[in-house]
C-alpha positions in Angstrom: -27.4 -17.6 8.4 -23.7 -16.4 8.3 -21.8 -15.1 5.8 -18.1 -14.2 6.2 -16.5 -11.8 3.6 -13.3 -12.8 2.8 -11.1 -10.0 0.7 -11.2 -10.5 -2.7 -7.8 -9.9 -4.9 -8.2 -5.9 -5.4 -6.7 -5.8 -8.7 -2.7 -5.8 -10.4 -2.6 -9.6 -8.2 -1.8 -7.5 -5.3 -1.6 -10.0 -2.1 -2.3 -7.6 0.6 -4.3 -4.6 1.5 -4.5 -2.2 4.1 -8.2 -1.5 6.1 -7.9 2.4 6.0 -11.1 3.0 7.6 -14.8 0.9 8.2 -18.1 2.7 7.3 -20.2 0.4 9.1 -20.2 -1.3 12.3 -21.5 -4.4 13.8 -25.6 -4.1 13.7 -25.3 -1.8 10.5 -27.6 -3.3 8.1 -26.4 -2.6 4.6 -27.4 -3.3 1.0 -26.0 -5.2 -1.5 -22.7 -3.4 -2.8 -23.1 -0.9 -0.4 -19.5 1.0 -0.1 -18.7 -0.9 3.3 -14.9 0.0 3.8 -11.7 2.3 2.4 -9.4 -0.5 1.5 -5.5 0.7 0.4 -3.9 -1.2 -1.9 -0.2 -0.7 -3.0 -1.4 1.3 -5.7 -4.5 3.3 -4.4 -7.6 3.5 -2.1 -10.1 1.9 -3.4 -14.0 1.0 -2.7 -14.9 -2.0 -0.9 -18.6 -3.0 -1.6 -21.0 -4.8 0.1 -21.2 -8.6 -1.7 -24.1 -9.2 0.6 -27.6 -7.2 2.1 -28.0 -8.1 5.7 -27.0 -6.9 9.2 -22.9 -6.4 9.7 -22.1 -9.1 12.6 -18.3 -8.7 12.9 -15.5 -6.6 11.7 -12.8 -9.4 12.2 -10.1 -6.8 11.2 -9.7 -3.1 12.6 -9.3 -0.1 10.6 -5.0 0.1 9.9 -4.4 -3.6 9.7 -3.2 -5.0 6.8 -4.7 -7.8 5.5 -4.1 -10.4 2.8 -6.2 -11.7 0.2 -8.8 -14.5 1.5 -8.6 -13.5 4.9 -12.0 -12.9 6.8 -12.7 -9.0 7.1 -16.4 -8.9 8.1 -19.3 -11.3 8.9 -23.3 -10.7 8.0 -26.3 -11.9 9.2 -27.9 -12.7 6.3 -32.0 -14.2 5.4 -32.2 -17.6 4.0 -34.3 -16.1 1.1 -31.1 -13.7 0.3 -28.6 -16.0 0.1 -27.5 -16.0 -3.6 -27.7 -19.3 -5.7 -23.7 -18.8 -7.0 -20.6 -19.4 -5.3 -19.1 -16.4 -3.4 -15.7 -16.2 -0.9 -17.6 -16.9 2.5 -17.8 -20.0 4.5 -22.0 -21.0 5.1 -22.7 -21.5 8.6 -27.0 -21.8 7.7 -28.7 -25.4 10.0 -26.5 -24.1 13.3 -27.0 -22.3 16.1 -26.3 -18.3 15.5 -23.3 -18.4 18.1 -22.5 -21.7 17.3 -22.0 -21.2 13.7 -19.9 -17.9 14.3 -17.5 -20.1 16.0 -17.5 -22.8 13.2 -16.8 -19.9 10.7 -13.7 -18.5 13.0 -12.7 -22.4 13.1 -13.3 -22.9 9.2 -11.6 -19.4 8.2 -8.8 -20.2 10.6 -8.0 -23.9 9.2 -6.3 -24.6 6.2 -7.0 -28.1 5.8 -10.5 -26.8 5.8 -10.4 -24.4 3.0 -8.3 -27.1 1.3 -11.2 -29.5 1.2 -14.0 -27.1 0.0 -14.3 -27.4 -3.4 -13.5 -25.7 -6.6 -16.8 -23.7 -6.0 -16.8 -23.1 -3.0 -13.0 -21.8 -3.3 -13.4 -19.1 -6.2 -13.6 -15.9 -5.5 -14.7 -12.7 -7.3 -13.1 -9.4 -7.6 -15.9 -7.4 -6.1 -14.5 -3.8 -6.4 -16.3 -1.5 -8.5 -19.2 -3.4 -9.0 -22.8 -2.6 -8.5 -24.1 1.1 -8.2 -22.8 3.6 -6.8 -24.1 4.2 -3.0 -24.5 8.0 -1.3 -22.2 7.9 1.6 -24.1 11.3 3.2 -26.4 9.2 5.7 -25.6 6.8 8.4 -26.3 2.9 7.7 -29.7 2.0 8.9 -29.7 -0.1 12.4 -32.2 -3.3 12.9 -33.1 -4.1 16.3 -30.3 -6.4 18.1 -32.3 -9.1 19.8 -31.0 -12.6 20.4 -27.5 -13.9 19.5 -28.4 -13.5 15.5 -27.4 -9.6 15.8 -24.8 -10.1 19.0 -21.8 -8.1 18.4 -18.3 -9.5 19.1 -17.2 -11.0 21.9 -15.2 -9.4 25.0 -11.5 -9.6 24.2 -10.6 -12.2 26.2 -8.1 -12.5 29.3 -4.0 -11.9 28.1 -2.2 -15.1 26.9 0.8 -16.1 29.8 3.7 -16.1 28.3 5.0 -19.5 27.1 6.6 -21.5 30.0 8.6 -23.2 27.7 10.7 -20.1 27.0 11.1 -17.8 30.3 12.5 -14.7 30.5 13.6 -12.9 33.3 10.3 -11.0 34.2 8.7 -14.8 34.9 12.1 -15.8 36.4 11.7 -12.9 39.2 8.0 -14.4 40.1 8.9 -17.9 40.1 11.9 -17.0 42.8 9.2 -15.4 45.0 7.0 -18.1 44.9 9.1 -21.5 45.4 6.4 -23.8 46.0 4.4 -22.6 42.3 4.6 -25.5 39.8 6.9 -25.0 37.3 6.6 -25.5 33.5 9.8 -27.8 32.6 11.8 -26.1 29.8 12.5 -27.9 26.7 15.5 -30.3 26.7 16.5 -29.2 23.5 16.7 -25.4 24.3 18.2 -25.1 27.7 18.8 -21.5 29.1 20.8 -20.0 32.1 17.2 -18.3 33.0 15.5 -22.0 33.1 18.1 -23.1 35.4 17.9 -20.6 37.7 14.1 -20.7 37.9 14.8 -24.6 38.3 17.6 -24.4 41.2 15.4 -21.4 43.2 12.4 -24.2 43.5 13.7 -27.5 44.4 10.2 -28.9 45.5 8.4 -27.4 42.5 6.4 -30.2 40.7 7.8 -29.9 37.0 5.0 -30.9 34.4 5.5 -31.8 31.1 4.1 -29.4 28.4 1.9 -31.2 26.0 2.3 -29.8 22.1 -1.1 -28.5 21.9 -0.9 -26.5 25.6 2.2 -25.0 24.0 0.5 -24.1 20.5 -2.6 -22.4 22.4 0.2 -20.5 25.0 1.4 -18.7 21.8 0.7 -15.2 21.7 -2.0 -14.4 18.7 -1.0 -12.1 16.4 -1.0 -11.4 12.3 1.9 -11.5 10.3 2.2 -7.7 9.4 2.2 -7.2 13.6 4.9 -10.1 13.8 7.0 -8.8 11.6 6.7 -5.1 13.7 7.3 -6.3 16.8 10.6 -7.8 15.3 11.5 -4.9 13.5 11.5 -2.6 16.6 12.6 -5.8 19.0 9.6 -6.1 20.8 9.2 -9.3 23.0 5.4 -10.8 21.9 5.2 -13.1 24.9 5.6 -10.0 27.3 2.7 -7.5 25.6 -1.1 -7.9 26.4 -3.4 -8.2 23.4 -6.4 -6.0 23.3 -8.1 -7.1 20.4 -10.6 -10.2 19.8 -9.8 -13.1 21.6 -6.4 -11.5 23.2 -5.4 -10.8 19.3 -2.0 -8.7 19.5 -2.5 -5.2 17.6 -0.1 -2.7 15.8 -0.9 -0.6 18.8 -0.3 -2.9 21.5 3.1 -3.3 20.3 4.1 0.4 20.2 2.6 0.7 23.1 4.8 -1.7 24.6 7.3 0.7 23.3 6.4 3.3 26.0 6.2 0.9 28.4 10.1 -0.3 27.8 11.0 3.1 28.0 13.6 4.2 30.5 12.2 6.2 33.2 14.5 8.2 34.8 15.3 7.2 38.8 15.7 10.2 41.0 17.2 8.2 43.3 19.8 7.4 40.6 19.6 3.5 40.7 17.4 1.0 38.6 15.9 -2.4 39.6 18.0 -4.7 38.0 15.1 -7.3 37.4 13.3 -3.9 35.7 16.4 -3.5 33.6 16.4 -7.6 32.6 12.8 -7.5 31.8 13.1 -4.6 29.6 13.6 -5.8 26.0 16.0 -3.4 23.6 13.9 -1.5 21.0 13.9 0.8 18.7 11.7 4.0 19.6 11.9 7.6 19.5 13.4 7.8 22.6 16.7 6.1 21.2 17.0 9.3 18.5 15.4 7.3 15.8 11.5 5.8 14.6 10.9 2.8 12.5 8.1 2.4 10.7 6.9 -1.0 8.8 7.7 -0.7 4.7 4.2 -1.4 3.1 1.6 -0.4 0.5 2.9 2.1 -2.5 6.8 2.6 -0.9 7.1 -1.4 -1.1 5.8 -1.4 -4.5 8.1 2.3 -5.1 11.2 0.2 -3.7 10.8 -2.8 -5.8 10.0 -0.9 -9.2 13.2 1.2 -9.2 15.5 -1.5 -8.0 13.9 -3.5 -10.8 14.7 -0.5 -13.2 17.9 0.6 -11.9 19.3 -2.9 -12.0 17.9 -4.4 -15.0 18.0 -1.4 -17.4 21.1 0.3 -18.3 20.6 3.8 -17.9 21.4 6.7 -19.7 20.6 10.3 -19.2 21.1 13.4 -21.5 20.4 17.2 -21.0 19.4 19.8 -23.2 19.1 23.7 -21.7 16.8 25.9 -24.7 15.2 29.2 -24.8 11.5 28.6 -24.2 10.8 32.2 -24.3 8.3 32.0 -27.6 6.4 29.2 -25.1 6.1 31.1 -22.6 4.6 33.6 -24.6 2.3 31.7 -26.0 0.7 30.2 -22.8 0.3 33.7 -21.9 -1.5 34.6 -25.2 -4.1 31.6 -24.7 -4.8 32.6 -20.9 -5.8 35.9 -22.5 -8.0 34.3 -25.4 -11.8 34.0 -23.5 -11.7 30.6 -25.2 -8.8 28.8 -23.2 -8.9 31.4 -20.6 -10.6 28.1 -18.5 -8.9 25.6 -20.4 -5.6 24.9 -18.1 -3.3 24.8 -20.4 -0.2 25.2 -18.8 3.6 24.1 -20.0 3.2 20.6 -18.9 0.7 20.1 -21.4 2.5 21.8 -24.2 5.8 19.5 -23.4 3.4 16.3 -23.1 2.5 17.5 -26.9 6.1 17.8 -28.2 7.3 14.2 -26.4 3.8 12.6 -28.3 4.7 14.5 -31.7 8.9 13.6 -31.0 7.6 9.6 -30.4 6.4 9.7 -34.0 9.9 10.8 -35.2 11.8 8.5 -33.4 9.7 5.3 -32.3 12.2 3.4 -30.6 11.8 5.4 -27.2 8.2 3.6 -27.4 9.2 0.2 -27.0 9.1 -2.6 -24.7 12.3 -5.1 -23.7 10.6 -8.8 -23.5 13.1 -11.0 -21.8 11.3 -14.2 -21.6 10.0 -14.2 -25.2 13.5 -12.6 -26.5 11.7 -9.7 -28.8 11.2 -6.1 -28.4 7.6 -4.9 -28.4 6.7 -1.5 -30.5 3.7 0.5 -29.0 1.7 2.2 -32.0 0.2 4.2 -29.5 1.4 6.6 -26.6 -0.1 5.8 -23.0 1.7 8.9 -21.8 2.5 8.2 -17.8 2.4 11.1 -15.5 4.7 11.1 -12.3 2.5 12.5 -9.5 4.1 13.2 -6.1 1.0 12.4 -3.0 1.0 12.2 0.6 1.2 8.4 -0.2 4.2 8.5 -1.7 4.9 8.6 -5.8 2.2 7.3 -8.6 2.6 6.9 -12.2 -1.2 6.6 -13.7 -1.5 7.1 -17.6 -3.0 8.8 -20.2 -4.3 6.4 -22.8 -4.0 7.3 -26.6 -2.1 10.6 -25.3 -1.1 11.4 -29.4 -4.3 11.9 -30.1 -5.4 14.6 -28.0 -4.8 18.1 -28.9 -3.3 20.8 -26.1 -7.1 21.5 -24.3 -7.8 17.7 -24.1 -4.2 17.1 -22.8 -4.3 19.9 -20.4 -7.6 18.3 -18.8 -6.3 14.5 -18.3 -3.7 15.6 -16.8 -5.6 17.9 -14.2 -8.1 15.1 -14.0 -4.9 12.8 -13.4 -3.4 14.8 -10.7 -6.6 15.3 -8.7 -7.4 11.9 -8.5 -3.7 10.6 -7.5 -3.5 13.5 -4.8 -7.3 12.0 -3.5 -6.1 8.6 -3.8 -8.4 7.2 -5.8 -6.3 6.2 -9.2 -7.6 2.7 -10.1 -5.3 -0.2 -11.0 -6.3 0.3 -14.5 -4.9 3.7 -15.1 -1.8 2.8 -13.8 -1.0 -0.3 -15.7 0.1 0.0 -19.6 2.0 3.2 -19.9 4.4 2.9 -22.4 6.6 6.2 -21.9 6.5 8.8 -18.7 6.6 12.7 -17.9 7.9 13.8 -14.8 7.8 17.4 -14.2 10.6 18.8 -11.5 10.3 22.3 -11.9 7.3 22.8 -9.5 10.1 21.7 -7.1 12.8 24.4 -8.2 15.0 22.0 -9.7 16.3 22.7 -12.9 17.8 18.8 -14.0 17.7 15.3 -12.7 18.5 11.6 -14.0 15.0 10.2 -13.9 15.0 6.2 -13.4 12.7 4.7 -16.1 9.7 3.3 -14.7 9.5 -0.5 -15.2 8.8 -2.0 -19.0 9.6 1.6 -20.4 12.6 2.7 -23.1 12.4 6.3 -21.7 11.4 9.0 -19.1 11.7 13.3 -19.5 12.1 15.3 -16.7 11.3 19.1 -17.1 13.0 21.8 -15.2 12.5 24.7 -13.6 11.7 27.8 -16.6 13.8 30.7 -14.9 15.1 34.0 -16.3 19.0 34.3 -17.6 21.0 35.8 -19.7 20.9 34.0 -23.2 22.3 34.8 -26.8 19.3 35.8 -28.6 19.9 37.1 -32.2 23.4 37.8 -31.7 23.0 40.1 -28.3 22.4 39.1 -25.0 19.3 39.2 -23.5 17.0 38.2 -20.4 15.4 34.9 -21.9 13.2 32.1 -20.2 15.3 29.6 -20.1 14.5 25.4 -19.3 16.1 22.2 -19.1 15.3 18.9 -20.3 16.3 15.8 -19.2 15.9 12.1 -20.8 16.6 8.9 -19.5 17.0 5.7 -21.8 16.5 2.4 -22.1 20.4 1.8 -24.0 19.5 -2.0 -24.8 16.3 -0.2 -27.3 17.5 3.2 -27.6 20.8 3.9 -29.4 22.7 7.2 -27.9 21.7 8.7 -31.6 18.1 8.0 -31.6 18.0 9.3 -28.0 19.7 13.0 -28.8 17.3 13.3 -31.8 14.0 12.4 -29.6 15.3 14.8 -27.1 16.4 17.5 -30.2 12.8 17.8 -30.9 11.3 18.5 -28.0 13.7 20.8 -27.5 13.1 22.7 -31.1 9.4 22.5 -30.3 9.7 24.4 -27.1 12.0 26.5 -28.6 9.7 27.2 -31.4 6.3 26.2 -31.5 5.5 27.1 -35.0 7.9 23.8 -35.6 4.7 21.7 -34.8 3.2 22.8 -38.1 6.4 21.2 -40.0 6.0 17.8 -38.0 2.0 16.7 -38.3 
C-alpha cells in the first residue's frame, strides 16, 4: 500500500520549511525514522526522519522548495503487515491498484474538501523530528528490486501548459496573425484587451469557442505559492515559462531561467524585432544592475523580530568605556595554569559572569512585559541568549540556568553554542525562553553599538572591541586595555537608574575582578 508523508509542524508553530537537500531517492528502501531529508526551518536545519520502513516511491517536492506544513513531501511503498495501527499524516491508498492509488493520493492531497472530510484521526498529525534513534548516515540506503508499478518511479514531466487563451499576450497574438484560419479562444467579455482585438480583427473567419470554467482552471500554469510569489517579485510572466517539474509543475529554476531567456541580446545589426521586444516581459535580473532574491527562512523571522522590538519597545541605550587591563591579565594567567590551559575561557565568558552576577543586583533587567494579561513577569533564573552571526543569517540560542555555572562551564556552552549555530543545527528549544542576551561586537572591530533587544527581553549588552590607549591609571598616564560596554533597555521595566547601576557593575567587575568576591 501507499503512504504519503505529509510535513509535520517542525517546532516554534513554524508554517513553512525549506527542503535543503533529500538523502534518499525513489526505490531507496529505508527504515523507520531513518534520517530521510535536511529540512530548514526559520530557525535551523533540522532532521527529518523516516515515519515509515518501506521503499521511497516519490519525492513530490525537490531539494530548495519551500514547503508548508501538511503538504505531501514523499510517498512509500509500504507492506500491509507494517502499516501501524495509529493514525499518522498520510492519506491510505491499500485495496487499489499501485498506479491507481498514486493518483487517488495526488487527487486526495490536492483536494481540500477531501482532507476536510477525513476525520479527526485521520487529520492529526505528529511532530516527528527527533524521534527514534539515531541512524549512521556513512552508507547509501539499500535498493529493493523495482519490478512492477509498486516500485515505479515518477512519472515523465508532462508536455508544457499553453498559455491561457483567455488572457493573450502578444507572443500568441504574433501566431494567431500568421495563422488566420486557427480557431480562436474568445476572450472574456468582462476583460477586453487591445491584444484580443487585434487577434480578433486579423481572423475574421476564425471559429470563436467558448471556454468552459474547468478548460480554463486546467489551462493555468501549475506552480506553488513560494514560486508564485518569485515570479511576481522579479515580473516574470507564468503563462509564458515551461515547467520542468512533475506534471509541467513550474520550479524556482524555471522562473530564473526565464530570466535569461528575457534578456536583451544585443543586435549587431542594431535593430530588434518588435514582436521579440512585446513578448519580452520587464524583470528584474542581474543584467538590470540589481538581483532580487525571495525573503524567507531566518531573515523573515530576523525582519519581523526587530520590527516587533524596535516598534513596541522603547529603547534606550547607555555606554560605559573602563580599563579592563586586570582582565586581561587574568585570562592570560589561566591560559598559563595546565588546568584551564584547555578550558576556553576567553573574555566573553568572563563578561557573561559579570551580566549573571549584575542580574542578581538589579532584577529588573530580567523581566518580561505581558501585554495581554497587563503584568510584568520576573525570571528567577538567567537563560543567558547568545547572539551568533552564521552564513544563515543571525541566531540567538540560550544558555539555560546561565547563573549557575562557574567561568569553565560558561566558557564551554558557549563554544558548544557557537558550533552548533555556525553548523546549523540549534534546535527550536534552545532558542526559545531566553530571558536576557549577550552580543559580542568586538570580534568585528567595533568598539560600541545600540543593540535592539530581542523580543520579550528588558535588556541586551553589546561588548566592544578591548584595544590599547592611553588611560589615567594611578594618577599618570599609561597604555591600558581599554573596552566599551553598551546596554540597551526595555524603559517600560527598566528605570534609567536601575539601568546605569546594572551596567556600573559589570563594568567594576571587568575593571576589577577581585569585585566578584564582594558580590556572591
Amino acid at each position: 500500500m501507499i503512504k504519503v508523508f505529509k510535513l509535520p509542524d517542525l517546532g516554534e508553530g513554524l508554517t513553512e520549511s525549506e527542503i535543503v537537500a533529500w538523502l534518499v531517492e525513489p526505490g531507496d528502501e529505508v527504515t523507520l525514522n531513518q534520517h530521510i531529508a535536511d529540512v530548514e526551518t526559520a530557525k535551523a536545519v533540522v532532521e527529518l526522519p523516516s515515519p515509515f520502513a518501506g521503499v521511497v516511491r516519490e519525492l513530490h517536492q525537490p531539494a530548495g522548495v519551500v514547503v508548508h506544513v501538511g503538504e505531501p513531501i514523499v510517498s512509500f511503498q509500504i507492506d500491509a503487515a507494517d502499516e501501524p495501527t495509529d493514525s499518522s499524516p498520510t492519506t491510505d491508498a491499500a485495496g487499489a491498484d499501485p498506479s491507481a492509488s498514486a493518483s487517488a493520493e495526488a487527487d486526495a492531497s490536492a483536494s481540500p474538501a477531501a482532507d476536510a472530510s477525513a476525520s479527526p484521526a485521520e487529520q492529526r498529525e505528529a511532530n516527528l523530528v527527533g524521534y527514534g534513534p539515531a541512524i549512521e548516515r556513512g552508507g547509501h540506503p539499500q535498493r529493493r528490486a523495482r519490478t512492477g508499478a509498486g516500485a515505479s518511479v515518477p512519472a515523465v514531466p508532462a508536455a508544457p501548459v499553453e498559455p491561457p487563451t483567455a488572457v493573450p499576450t502578444a507572443a500568441s497574438t504574433a501566431v494567431a496573425s500568421a495563422a488566420p484560419t486557427a480557431a480562436l479562444a474568445e476572450p472574456s467579455a468582462a476583460v477586453p484587451t487591445a491584444a484580443a482585438t487585434a487577434v480578433a480583427s486579423a481572423a475574421p473567419t476564425a471559429a470563436p469557442v467558448e471556454p468552459s470554467a474547468a478548460s480554463s482552471a486546467e489551462e493555468r500554469p501549475r506552480s506553488t505559492p513560494p514560486v508564485r510569489a518569485l515570479a511576481r517579485d522579479l515580473g516574470i510572466d507564468l503563462t509564458m515559462v515551461t515547467g520542468t517539474g512533475k506534471d509541467g509543475l513550474i520550479t524556482r529554476d524555471d522562473v530564473r531561467a526565464r530570466i535569461t531567456e528575457s534578456a536583451p541580446i544585443p543586435d549587431l545589426h542594431g535593430s530588434v524585432s518588435p514582436g521579440a521586444a512585446a513578448a519580452r516581459p520587464a524583470t528584474s535580473g542581474d543584467h538590470l544592475g540589481e538581483t532580487r532574491s525571495p525573503i524567507r527562512s531566518l531573515r523573515k523571522l530576523t525582519a519581523a523580530a526587530t520590527v516587533q522590538s524596535a516598534f513596541t519597545a522603547p529603547h534606550v541605550t547607555e555606554f560605559l568605556t573602563i580599563d579592563v587591563t586586570p582582565t586581561v591579565e587574568l585570562l592570560a594567567s589561566l591560559r598559563a595554569d595546565r588546568q584551564f590551559a584547555d578550558a576556553g575561557i576567553g573574555i566573553l565568558a568572563v563578561v557573561a559572569k559579570a551580566l549573571c552576577l549584575a542580574v542578581g543586583r538589579t532584577p529588573s533587567v530580567n523581566t518580561r512585559w505581558d501585554e495581554p494579561a497587563g503584568e510584568i513577569v520576573q525570571f528567577h533564573h538567567v537563560n543567558l541568549g547568545v547572539a551568533a552571526a552564521t552564513p544563515r543569517g543571525l541566531l540567538v540560542p540560550n544558555i539555560v540556568d546561565a547563573e549557575r555555572l562557574d567561568l569553565r562551564g560558561l566558557a564551554a556552552a558557549l563554544a558548544e553554542l557557537t558550533m552548533s549555530a555556525r553548523a546549523g543545527t540549534t534546535t527550536p528549544a534552545a532558542l526559545a525562553g531566553g530571558t536576557i542576551t549577550i552580543t559580542n561586537i568586538g570580534v568585528f572591530g567595533i568598539d560600541a553599538g545600540t543593540p535592539i533587544l530581542n523580543p520579550g527581553e528588558a535588556a541586551i549588552l553589546a561588548i566592544g572591541a578591548i584595544r590599547s590607549r592611553p588611560w589615567e591609571h594611578r594618577g599618570q598616564v599609561a597604555l591600558r586595555q581599554v573596552l566599551t560596554l553598551s546596554v540597551s533597555f526595555d524603559h517600560r521595566l527598566v528605570d534609567g537608574e536601575q539601568g546605569s547601576r546594572f551596567l556600573a557593575d559589570i563594568g567594576a567587575i571587568l575593571a576589577d575582578p577581585a569585585r566578584v568576591l564582594t558580590m556572591v
